[in-house]
C-alpha positions as CSV (number, residue, x, y, z in Angstrom):
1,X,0.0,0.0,0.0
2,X,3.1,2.5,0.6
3,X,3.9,1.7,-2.8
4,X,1.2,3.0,-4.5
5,X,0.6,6.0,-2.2
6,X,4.0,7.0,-3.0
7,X,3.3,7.2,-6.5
8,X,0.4,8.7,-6.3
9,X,2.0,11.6,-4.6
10,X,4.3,11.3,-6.6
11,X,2.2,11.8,-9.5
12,X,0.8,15.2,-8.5
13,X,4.2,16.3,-7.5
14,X,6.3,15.5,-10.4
15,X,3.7,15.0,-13.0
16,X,0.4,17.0,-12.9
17,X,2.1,19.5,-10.5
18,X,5.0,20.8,-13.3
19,X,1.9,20.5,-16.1
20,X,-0.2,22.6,-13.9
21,X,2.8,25.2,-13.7
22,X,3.6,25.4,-17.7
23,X,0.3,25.8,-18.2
24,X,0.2,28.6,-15.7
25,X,3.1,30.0,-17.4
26,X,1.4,30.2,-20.8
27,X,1.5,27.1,-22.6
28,X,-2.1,27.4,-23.1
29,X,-2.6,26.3,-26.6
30,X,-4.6,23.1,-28.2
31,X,-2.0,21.4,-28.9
32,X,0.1,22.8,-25.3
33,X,-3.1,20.8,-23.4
34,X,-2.4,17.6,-25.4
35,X,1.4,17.9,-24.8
36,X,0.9,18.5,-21.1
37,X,-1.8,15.8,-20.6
38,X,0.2,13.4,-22.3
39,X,3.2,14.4,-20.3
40,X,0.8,13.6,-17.2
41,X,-0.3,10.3,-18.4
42,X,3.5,9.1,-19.4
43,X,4.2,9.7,-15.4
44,X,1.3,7.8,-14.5
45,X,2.1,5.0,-16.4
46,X,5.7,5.0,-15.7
47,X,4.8,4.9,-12.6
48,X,2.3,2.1,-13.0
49,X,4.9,-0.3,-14.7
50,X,7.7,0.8,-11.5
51,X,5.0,-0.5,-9.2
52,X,4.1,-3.5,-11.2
53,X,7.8,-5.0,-12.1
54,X,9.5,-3.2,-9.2
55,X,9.5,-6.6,-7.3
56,X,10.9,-8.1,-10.5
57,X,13.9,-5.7,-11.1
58,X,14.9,-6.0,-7.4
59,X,16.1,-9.3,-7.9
60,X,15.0,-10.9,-5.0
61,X,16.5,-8.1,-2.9
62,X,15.1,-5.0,-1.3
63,X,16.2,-2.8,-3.6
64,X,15.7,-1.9,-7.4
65,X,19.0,-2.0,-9.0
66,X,18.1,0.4,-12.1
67,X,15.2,2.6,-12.8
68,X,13.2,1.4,-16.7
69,X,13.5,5.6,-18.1
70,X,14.2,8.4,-16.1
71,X,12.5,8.6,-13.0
72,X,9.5,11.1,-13.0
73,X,12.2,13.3,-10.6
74,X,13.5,14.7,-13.2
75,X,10.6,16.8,-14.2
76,X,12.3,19.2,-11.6
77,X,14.2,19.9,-14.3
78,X,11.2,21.3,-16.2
79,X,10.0,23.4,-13.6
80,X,13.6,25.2,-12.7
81,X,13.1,26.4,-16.7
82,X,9.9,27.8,-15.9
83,X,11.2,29.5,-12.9
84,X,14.0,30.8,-14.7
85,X,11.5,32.0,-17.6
86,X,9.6,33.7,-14.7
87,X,12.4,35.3,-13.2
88,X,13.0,37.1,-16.8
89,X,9.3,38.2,-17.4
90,X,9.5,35.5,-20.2
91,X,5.7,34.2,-19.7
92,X,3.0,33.8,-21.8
93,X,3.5,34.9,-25.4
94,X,7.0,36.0,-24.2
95,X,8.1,32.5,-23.7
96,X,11.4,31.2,-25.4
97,X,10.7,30.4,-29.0
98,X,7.5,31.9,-29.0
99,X,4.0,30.4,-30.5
100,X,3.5,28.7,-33.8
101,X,-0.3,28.3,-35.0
102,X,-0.7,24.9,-35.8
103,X,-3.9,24.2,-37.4
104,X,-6.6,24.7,-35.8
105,X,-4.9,25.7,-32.2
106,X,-1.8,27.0,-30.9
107,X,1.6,25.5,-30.4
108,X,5.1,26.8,-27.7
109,X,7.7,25.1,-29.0
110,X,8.9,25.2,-25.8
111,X,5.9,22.6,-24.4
112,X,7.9,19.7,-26.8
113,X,10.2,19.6,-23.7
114,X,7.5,18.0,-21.8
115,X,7.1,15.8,-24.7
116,X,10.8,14.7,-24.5
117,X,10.9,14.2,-20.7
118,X,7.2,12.2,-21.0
119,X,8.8,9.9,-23.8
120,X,12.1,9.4,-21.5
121,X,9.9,8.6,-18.8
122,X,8.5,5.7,-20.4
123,X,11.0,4.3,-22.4
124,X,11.6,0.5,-21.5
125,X,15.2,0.4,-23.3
126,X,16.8,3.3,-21.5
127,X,17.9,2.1,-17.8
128,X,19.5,4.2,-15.3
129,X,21.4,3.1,-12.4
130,X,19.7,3.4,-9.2
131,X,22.2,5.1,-5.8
């Protein structure tokens, strides 16, 4: 049960939490909300599959030796940029590489960070040593 309560907090922490700020921050456009909700869901479900084979990758011992993608931690990372953005007055359409209309909404470059970090979070080949 501590588990799972611990990735559930972690969830809103390191997941929904860093969303909620780049969405604060300006990244308000269609295709910003798709970016930041998959973000969100990529920490849920690399947080699902820890839970699930954690047991498995600890080998029999009380620890996990390696973590399957980067741990959802790392989205720290994502809100020290937005900090820094906010520190500079670079928020909403002043945001680092701007806005590009992209059909029928609006796209931050920017956001495609949170796609990066979501798709490192998941990935199954990338393994990173646990201390």
């Amino acid at each position: 049960m501590g588990r799972e309560l611990d990735s559930l907090a972690d969830v809103i922490s390191f997941g929904v939490a860093p969303a909620a700020i780049a969405y604060g921050a300006g990244m308000r456009g269609l295709w910003d909300v798709v970016v930041l909700a998959c973000f969100v869901a990529c920490g849920v479900s690399r947080l699902a599959r820890f839970n699930v084979t954690a047991d498995e990758l600890s080998a029999g011992t009380d620890k996990v030796q390696y973590f399957e993608g980067t741990p959802i931690t790392t989205s720290l990372l994502l809100v020290g940029l937005v900090a820094a953005c906010a520190w500079r007055g670079r928020l909403g359409d002043l945001l680092p590489l701007g806005a590009v209309e992209l059909g029928p909404g609006q796209l931050h470059p920017l956001v495609l960070l949170w796609a990066l970090f979501g798709s490192l979070m998941i990935s199954k080949t990338l393994r990173i040593p646990k201390i």
